[in-house]
PDB file of N, CA, C and O in Angstrom:
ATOM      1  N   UNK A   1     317.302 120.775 154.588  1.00  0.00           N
ATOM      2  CA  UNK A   1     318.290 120.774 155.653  1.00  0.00           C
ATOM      3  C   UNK A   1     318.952 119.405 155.674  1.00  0.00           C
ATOM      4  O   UNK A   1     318.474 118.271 155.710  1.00  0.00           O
ATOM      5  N   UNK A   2     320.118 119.830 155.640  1.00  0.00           N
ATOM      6  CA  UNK A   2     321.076 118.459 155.716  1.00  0.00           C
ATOM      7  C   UNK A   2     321.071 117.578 156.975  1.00  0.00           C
ATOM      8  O   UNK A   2     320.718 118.236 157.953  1.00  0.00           O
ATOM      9  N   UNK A   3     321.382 116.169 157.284  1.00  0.00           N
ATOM     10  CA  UNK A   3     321.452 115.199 158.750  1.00  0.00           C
ATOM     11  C   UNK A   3     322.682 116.428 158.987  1.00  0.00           C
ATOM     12  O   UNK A   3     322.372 117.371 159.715  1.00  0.00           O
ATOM     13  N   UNK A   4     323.803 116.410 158.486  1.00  0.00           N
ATOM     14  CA  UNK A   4     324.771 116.999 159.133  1.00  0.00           C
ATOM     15  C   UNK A   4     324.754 118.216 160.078  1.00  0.00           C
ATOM     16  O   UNK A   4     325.260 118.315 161.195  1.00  0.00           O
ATOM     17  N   UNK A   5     324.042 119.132 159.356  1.00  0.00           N
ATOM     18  CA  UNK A   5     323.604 120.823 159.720  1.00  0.00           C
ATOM     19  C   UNK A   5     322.557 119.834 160.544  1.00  0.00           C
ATOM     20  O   UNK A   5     323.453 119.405 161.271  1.00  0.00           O
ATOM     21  N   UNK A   6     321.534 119.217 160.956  1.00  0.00           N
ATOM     22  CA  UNK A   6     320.237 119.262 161.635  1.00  0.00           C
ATOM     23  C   UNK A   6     321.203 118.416 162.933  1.00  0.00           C
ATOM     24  O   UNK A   6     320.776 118.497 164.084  1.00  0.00           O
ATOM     25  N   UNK A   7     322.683 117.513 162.619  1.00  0.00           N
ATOM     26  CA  UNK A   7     323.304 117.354 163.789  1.00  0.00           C
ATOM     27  C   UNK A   7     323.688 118.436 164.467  1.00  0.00           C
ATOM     28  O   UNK A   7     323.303 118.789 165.582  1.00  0.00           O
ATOM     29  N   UNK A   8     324.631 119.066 163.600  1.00  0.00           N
ATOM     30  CA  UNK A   8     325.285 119.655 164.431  1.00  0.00           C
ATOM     31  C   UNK A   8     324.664 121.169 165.311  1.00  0.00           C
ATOM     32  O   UNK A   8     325.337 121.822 166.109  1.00  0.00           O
ATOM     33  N   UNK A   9     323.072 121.498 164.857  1.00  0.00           N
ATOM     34  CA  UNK A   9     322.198 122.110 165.626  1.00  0.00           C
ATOM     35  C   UNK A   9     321.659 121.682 166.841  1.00  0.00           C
ATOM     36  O   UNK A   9     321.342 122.315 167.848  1.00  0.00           O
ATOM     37  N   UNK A  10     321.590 119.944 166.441  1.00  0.00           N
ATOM     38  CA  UNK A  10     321.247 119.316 167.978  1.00  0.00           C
ATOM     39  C   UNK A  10     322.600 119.330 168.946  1.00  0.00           C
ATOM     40  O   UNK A  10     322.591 119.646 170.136  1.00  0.00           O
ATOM     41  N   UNK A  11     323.538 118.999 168.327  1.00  0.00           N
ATOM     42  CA  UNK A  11     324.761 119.072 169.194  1.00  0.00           C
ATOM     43  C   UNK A  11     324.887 120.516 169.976  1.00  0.00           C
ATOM     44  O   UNK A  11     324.797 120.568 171.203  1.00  0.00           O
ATOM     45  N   UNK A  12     325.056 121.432 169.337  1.00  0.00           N
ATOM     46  CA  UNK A  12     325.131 123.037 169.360  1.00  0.00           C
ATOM     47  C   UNK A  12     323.757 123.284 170.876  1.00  0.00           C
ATOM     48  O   UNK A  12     324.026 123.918 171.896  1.00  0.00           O
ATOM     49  N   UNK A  13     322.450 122.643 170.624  1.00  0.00           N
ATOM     50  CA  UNK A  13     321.628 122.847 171.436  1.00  0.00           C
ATOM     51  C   UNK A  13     321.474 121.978 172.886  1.00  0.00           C
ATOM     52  O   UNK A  13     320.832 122.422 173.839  1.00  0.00           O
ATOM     53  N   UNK A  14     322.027 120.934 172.895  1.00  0.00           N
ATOM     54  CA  UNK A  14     322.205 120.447 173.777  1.00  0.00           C
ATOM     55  C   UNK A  14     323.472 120.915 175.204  1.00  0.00           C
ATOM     56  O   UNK A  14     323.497 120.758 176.425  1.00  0.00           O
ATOM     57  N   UNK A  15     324.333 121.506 174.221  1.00  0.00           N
ATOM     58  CA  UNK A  15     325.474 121.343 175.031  1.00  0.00           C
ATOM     59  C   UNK A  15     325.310 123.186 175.675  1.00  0.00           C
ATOM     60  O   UNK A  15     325.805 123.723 176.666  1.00  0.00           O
ATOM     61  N   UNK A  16     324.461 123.689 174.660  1.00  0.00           N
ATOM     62  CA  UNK A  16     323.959 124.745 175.465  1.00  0.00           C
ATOM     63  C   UNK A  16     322.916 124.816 176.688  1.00  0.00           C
ATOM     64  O   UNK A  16     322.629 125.791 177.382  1.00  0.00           O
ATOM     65  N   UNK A  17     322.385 123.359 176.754  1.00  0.00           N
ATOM     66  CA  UNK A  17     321.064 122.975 177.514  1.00  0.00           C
ATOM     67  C   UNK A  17     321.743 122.605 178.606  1.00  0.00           C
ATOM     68  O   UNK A  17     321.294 122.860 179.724  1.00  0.00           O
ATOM     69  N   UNK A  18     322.723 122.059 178.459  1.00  0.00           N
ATOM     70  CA  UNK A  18     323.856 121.616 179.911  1.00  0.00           C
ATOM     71  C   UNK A  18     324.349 122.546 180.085  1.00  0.00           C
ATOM     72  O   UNK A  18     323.994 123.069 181.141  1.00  0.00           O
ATOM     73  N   UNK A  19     325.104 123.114 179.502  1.00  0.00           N
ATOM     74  CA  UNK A  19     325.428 124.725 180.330  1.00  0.00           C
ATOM     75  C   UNK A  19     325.043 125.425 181.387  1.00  0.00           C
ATOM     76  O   UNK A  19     325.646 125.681 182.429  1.00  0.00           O
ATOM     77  N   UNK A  20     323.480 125.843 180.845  1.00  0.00           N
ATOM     78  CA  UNK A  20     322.731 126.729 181.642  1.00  0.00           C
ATOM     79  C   UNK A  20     322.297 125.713 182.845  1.00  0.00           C
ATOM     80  O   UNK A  20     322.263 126.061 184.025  1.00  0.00           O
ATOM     81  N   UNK A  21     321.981 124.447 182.388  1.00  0.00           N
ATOM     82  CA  UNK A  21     321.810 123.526 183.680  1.00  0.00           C
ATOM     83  C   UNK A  21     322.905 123.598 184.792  1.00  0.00           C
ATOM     84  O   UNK A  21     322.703 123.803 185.989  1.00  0.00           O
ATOM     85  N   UNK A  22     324.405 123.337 184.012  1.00  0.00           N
ATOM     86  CA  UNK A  22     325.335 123.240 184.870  1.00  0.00           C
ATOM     87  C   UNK A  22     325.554 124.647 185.914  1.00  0.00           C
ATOM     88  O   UNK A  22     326.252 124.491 186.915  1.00  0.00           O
ATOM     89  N   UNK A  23     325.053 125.746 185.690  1.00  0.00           N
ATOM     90  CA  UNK A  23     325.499 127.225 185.744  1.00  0.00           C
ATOM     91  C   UNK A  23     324.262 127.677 186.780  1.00  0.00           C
ATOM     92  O   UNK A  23     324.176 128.749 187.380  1.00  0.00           O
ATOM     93  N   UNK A  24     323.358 126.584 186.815  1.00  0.00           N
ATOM     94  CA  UNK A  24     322.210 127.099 187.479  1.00  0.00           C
ATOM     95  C   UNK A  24     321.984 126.085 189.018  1.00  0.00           C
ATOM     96  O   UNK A  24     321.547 126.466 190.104  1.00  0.00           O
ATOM     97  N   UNK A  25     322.497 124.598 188.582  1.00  0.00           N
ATOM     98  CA  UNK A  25     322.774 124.083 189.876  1.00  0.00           C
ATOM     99  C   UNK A  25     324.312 124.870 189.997  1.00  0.00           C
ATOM    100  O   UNK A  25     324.199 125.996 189.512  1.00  0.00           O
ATOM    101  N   UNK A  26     325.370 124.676 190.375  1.00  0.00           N
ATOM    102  CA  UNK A  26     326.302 125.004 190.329  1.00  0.00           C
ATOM    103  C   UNK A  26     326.293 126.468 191.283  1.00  0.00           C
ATOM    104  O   UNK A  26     327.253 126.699 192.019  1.00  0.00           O
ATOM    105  N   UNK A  27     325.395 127.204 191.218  1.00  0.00           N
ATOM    106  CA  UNK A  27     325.273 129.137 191.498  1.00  0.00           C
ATOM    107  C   UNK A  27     324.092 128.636 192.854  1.00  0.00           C
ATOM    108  O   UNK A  27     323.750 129.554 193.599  1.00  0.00           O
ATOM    109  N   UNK A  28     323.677 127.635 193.056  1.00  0.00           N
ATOM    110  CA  UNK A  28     322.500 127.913 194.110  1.00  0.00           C
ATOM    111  C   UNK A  28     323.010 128.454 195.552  1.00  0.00           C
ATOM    112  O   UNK A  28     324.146 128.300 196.000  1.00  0.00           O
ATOM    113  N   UNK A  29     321.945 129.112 196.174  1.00  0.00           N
ATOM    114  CA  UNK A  29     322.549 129.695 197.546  1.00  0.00           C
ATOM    115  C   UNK A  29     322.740 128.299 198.690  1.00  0.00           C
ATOM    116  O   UNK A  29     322.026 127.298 198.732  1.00  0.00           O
ATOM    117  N   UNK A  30     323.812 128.591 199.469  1.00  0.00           N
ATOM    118  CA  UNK A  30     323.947 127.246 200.520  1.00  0.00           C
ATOM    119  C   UNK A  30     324.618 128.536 201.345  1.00  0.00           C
ATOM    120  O   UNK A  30     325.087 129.613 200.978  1.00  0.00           O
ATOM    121  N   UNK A  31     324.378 127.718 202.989  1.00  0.00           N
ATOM    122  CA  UNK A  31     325.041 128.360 204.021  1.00  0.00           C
ATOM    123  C   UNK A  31     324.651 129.884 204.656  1.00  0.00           C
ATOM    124  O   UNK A  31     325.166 130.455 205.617  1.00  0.00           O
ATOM    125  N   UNK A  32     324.093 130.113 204.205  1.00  0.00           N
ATOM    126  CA  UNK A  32     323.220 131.578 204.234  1.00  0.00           C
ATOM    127  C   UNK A  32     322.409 131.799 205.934  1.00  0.00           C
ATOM    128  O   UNK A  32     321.674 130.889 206.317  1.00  0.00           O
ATOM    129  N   UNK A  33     322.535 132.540 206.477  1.00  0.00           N
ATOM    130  CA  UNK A  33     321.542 132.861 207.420  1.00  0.00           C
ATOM    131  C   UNK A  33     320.346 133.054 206.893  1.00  0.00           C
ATOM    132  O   UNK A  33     320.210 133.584 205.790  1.00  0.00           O
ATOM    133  N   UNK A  34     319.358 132.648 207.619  1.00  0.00           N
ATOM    134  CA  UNK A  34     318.053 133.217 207.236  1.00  0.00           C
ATOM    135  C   UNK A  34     317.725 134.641 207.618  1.00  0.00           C
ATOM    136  O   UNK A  34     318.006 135.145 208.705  1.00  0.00           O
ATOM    137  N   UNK A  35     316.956 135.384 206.386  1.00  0.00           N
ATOM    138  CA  UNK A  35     316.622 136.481 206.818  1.00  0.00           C
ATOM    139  C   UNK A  35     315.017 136.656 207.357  1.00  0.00           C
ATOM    140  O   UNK A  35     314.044 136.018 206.955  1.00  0.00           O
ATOM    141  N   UNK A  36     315.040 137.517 208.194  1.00  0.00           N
ATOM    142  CA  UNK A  36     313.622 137.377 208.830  1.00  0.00           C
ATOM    143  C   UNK A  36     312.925 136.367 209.902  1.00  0.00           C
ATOM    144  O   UNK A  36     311.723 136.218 210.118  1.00  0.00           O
ATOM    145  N   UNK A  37     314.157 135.649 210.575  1.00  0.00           N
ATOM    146  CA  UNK A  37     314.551 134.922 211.244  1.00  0.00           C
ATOM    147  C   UNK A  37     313.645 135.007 212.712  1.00  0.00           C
ATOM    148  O   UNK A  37     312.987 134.094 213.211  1.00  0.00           O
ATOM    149  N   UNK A  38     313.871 136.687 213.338  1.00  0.00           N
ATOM    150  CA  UNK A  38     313.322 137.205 214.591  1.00  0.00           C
ATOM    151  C   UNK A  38     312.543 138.505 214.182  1.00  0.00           C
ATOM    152  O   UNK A  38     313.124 139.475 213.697  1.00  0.00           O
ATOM    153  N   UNK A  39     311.170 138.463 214.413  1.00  0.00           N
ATOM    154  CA  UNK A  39     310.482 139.391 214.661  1.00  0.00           C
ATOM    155  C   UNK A  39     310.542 140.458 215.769  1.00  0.00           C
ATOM    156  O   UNK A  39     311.303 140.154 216.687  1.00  0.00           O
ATOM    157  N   UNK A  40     309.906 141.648 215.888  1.00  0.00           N
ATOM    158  CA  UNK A  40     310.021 142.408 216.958  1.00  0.00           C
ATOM    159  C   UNK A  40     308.830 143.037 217.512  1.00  0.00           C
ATOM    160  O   UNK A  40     308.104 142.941 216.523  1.00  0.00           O
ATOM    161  N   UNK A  41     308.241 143.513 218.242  1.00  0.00           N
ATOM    162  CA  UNK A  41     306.648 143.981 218.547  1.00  0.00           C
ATOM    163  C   UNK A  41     307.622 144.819 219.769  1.00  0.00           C
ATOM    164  O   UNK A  41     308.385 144.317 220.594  1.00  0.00           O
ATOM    165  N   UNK A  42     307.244 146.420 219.515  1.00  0.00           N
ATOM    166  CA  UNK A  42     307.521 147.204 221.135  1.00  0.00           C
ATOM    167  C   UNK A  42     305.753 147.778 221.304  1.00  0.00           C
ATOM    168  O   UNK A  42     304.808 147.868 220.520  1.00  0.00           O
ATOM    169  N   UNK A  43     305.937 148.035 222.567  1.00  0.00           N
ATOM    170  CA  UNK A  43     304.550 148.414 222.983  1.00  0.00           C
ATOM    171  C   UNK A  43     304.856 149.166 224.122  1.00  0.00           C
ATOM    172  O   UNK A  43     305.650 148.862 225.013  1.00  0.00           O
ATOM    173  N   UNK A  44     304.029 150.370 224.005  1.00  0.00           N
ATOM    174  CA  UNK A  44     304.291 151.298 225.027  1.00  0.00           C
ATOM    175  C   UNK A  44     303.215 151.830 226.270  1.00  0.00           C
ATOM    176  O   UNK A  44     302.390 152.701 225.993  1.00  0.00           O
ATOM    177  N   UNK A  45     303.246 151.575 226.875  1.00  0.00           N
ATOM    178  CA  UNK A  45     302.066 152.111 228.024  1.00  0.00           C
ATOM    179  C   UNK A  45     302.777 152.688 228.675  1.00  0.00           C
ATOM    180  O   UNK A  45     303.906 152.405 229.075  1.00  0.00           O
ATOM    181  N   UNK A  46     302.091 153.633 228.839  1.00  0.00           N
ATOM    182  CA  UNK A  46     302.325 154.603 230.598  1.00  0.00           C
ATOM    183  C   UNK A  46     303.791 155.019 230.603  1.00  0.00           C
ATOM    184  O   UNK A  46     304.268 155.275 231.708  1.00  0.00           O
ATOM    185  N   UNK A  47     304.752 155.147 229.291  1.00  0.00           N
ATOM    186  CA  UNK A  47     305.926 155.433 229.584  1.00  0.00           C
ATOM    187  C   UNK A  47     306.703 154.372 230.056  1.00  0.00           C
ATOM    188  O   UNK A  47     307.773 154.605 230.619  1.00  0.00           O
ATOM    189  N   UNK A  48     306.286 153.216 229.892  1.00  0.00           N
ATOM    190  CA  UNK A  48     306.908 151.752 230.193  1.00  0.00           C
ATOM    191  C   UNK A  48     307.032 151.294 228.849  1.00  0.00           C
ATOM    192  O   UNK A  48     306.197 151.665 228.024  1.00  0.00           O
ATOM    193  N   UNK A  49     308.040 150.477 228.494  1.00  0.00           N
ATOM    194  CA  UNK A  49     308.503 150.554 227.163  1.00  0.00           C
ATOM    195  C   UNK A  49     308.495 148.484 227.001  1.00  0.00           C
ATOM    196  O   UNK A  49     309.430 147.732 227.273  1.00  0.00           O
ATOM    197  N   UNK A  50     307.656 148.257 226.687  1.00  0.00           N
ATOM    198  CA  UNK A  50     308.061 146.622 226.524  1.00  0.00           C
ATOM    199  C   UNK A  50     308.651 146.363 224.763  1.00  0.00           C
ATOM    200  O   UNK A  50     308.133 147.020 223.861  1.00  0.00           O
ATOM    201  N   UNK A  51     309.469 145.613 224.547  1.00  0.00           N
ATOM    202  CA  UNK A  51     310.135 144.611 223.608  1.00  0.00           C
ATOM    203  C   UNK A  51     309.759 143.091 223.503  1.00  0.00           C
ATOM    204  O   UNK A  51     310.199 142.289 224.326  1.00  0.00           O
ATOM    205  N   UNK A  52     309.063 142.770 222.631  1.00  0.00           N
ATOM    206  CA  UNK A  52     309.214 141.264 222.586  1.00  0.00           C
ATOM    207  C   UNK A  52     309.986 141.246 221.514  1.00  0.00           C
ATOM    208  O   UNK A  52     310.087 142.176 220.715  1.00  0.00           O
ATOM    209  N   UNK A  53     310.761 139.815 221.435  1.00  0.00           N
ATOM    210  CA  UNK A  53     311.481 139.237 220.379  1.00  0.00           C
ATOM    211  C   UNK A  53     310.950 138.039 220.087  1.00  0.00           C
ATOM    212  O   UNK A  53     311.080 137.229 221.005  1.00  0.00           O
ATOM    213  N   UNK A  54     310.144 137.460 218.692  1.00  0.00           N
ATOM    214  CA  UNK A  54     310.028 135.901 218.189  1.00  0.00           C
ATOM    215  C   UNK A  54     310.955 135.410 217.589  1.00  0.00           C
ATOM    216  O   UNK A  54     311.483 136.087 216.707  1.00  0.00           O
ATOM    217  N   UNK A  55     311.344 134.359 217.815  1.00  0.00           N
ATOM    218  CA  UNK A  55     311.788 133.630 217.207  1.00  0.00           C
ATOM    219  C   UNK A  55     310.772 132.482 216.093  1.00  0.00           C
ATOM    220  O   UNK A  55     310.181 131.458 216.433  1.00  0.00           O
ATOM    221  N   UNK A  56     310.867 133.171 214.588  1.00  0.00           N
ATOM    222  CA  UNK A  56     310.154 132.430 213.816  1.00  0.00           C
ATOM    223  C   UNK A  56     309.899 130.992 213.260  1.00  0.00           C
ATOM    224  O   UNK A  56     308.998 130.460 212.612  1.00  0.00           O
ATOM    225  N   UNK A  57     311.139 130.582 213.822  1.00  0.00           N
ATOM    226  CA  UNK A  57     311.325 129.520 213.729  1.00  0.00           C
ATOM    227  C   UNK A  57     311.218 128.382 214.410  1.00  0.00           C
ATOM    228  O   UNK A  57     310.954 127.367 213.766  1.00  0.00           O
ATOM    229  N   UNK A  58     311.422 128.282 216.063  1.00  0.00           N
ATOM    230  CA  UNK A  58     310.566 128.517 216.871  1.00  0.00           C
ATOM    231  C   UNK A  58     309.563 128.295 217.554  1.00  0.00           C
ATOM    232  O   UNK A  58     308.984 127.561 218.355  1.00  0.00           O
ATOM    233  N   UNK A  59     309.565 129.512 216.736  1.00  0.00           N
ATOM    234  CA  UNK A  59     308.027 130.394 218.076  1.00  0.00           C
ATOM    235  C   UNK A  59     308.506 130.721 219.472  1.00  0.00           C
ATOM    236  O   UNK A  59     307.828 131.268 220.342  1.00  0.00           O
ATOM    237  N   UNK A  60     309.791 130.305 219.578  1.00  0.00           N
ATOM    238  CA  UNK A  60     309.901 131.332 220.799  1.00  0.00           C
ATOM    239  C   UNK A  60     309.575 132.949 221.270  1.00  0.00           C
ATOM    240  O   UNK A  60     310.269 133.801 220.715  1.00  0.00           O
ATOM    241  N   UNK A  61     308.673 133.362 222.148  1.00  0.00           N
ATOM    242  CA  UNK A  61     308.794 134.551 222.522  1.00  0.00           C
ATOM    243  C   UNK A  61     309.617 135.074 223.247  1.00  0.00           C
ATOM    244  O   UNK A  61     309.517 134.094 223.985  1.00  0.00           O
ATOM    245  N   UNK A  62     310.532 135.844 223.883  1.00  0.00           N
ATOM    246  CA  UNK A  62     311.003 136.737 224.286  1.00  0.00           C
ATOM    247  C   UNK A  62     310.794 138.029 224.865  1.00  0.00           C
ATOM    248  O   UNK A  62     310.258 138.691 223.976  1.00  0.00           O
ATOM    249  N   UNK A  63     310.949 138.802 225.983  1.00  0.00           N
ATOM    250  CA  UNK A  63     311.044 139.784 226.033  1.00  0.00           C
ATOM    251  C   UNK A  63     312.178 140.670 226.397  1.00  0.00           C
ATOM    252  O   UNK A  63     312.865 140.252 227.329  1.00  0.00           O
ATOM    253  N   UNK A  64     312.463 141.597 225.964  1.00  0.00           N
ATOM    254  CA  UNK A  64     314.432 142.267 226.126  1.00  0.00           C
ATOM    255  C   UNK A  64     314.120 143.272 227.747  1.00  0.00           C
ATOM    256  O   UNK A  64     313.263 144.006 228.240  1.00  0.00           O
ATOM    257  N   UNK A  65     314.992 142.888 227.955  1.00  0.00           N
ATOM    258  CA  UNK A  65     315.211 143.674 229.250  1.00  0.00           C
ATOM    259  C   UNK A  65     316.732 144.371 229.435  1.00  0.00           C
ATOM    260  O   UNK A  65     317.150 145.250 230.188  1.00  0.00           O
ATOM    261  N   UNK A  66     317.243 143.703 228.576  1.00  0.00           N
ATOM    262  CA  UNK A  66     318.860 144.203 228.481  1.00  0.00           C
ATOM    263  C   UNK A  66     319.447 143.968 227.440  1.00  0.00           C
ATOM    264  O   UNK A  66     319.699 142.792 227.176  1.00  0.00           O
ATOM    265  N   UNK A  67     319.834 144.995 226.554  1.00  0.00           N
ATOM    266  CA  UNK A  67     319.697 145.061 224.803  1.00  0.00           C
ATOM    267  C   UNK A  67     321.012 144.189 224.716  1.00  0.00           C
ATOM    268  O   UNK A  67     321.413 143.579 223.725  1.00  0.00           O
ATOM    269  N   UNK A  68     321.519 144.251 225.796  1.00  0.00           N
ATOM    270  CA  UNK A  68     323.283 143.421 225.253  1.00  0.00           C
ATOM    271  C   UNK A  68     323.393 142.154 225.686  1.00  0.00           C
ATOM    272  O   UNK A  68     324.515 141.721 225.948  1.00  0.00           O
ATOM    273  N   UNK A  69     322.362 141.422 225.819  1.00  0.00           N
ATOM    274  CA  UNK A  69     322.172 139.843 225.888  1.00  0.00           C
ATOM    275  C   UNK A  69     321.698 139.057 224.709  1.00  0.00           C
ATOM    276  O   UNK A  69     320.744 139.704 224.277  1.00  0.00           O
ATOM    277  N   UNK A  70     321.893 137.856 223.863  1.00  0.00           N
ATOM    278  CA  UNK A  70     321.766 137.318 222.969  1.00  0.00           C
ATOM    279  C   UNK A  70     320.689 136.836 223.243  1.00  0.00           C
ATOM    280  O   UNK A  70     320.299 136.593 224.384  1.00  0.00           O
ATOM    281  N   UNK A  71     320.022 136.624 222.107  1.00  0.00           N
ATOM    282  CA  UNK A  71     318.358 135.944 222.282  1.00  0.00           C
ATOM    283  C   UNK A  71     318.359 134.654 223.142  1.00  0.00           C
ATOM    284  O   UNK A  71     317.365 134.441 223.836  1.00  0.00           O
ATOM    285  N   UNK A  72     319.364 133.798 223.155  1.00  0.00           N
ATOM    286  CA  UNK A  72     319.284 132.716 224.198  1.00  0.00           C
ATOM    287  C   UNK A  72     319.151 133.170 226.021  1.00  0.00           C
ATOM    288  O   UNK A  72     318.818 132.584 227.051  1.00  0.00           O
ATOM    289  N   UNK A  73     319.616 134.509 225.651  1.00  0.00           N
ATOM    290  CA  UNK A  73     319.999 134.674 227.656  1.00  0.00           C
ATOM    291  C   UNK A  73     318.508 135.351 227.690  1.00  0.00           C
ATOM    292  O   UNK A  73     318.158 135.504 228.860  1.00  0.00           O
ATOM    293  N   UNK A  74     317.663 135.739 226.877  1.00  0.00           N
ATOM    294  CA  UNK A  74     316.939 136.896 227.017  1.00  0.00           C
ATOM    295  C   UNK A  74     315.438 135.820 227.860  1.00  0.00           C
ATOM    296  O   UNK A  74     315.227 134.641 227.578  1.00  0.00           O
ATOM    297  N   UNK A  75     314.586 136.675 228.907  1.00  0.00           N
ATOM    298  CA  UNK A  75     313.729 135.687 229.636  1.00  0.00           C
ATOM    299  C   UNK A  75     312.537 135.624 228.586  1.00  0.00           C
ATOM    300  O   UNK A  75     311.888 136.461 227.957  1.00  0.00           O
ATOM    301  N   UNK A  76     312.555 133.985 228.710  1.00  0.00           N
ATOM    302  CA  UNK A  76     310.972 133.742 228.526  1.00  0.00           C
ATOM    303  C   UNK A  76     309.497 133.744 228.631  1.00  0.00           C
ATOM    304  O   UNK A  76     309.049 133.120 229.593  1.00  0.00           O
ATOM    305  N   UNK A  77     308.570 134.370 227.765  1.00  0.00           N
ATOM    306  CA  UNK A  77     306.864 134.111 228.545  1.00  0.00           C
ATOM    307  C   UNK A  77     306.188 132.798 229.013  1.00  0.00           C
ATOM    308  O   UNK A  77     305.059 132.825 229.502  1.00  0.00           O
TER     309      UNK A  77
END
């Protein structure tokens, strides 16, 4: 094998080695909501229907009393 051919394989391999580098930082996820964020637990007795909501992040608990309030308005344990 020739210096020339054994260059231009290193050249050839390198610039493929930056590529996939460049293509792989370059593609990472940013800005994303987290998924799995709020947990849920219902529990039922006696025909009484409770909801908690966690916040996993957190650890806030919650319980819903009125489905059309955002987890901030919703009362605390």
């Amino acid at each position: 094998m020739s210096t020339v051919a054994l260059q231009g394989k290193i050249s050839f391999f390198l610039i493929g080695a930056l590529s996939i580098l460049a293509v792989v930082l370059l593609t990472g996820a940013s800005g994303t909501n987290p998924v799995g964020r709020y947990q849920i637990e219902i529990v039922v007795r006696n025909n009484i229907t409770q909801i908690y909501v966690m916040d996993t992040t957190t650890g806030t608990v919650k319980w819903v009393d009125d489905m059309n309030k955002p987890f901030t308005e919703m009362k605390g344990d």
